[in-house]
C-alpha positions in Angstrom: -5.8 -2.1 22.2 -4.5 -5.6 23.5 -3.6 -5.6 27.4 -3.3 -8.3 29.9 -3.8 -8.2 33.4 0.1 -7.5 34.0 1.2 -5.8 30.9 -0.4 -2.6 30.2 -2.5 -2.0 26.9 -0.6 -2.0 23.8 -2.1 -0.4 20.4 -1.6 -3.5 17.8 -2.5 -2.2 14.3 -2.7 -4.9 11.4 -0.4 -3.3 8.3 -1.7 -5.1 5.6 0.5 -3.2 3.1 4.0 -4.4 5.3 1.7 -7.8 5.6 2.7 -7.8 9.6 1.2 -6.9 12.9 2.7 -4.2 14.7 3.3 -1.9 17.7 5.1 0.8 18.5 6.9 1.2 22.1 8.2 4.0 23.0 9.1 4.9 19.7 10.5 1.4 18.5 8.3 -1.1 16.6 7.8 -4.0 17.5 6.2 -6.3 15.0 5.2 -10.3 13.8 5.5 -10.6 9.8 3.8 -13.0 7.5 2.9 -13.8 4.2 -0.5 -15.1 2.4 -0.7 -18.0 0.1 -4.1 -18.3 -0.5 -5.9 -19.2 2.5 -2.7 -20.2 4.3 -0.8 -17.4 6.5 2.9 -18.2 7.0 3.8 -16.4 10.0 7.7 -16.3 9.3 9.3 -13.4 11.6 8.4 -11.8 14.9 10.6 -8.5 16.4 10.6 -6.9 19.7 13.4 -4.4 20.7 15.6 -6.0 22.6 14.9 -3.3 25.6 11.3 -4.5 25.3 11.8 -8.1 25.8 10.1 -10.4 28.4 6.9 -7.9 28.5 4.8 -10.6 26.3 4.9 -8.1 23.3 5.6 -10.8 20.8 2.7 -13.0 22.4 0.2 -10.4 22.2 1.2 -9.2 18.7 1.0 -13.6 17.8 -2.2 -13.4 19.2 -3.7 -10.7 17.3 -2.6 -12.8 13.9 -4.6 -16.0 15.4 -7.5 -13.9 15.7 -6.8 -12.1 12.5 -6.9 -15.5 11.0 -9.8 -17.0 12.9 -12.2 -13.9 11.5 -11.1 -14.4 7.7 -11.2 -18.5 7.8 -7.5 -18.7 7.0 -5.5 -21.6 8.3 -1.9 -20.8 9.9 1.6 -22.1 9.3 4.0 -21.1 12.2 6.9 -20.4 10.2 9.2 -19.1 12.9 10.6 -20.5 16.3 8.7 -18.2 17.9 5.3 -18.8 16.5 5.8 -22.6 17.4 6.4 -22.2 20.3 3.6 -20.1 21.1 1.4 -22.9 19.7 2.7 -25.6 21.8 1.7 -23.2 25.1 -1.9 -22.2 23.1 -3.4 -25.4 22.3 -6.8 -23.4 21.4 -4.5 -22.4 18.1 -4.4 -25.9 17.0 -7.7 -25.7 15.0 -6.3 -22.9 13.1 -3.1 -24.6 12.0 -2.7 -25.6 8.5 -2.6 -29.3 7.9 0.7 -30.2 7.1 1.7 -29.2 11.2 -1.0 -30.6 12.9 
């Protein structure tokens, strides 16, 4: 469970099969996709109902990829709008981008 002091706990579950992070809320997923090339994730899509937006869902499923990646040693590549933008307000993810977007 992911939470935040003003969003309320959200059950993240890693789908390695799907290769995405995912939640569901109130019955709808919500989910950040990506794809390995060797020790490089590529984190290319992220998905949040559109009734679900603004509630830092796709943050908190972004997040649990960083850390994902931070336990297995793998470097990122923020393949999506989304996930770039993240970076620029996390600078702590810097050390876990892959070189070519440092």
């Amino acid at each position: 469970m992911v939470s935040t002091p003003t969003h309320p706990p959200l059950d993240i579950r890693h789908n390695e099969a799907a290769y995405r992070f995912e939640a569901v809320v109130d019955g709808q997923l919500a989910r950040a996709d990506y794809r390995l090339d060797g020790d490089v994730m590529r984190i290319f899509h992220t998905e949040v109902p559109f009734a679900f937006e603004g509630r830092g869902i796709a943050a908190r499923l972004v997040s649990a990829a960083f850390e994902h990646a931070r336990e297995k040693g793998l470097k990122v590549l923020p393949a999506c709008s989304y996930v770039r933008d993240y970076v620029r307000r996390h600078p702590e993810t810097q050390t876990l981008l892959a070189p070519k977007v440092r």
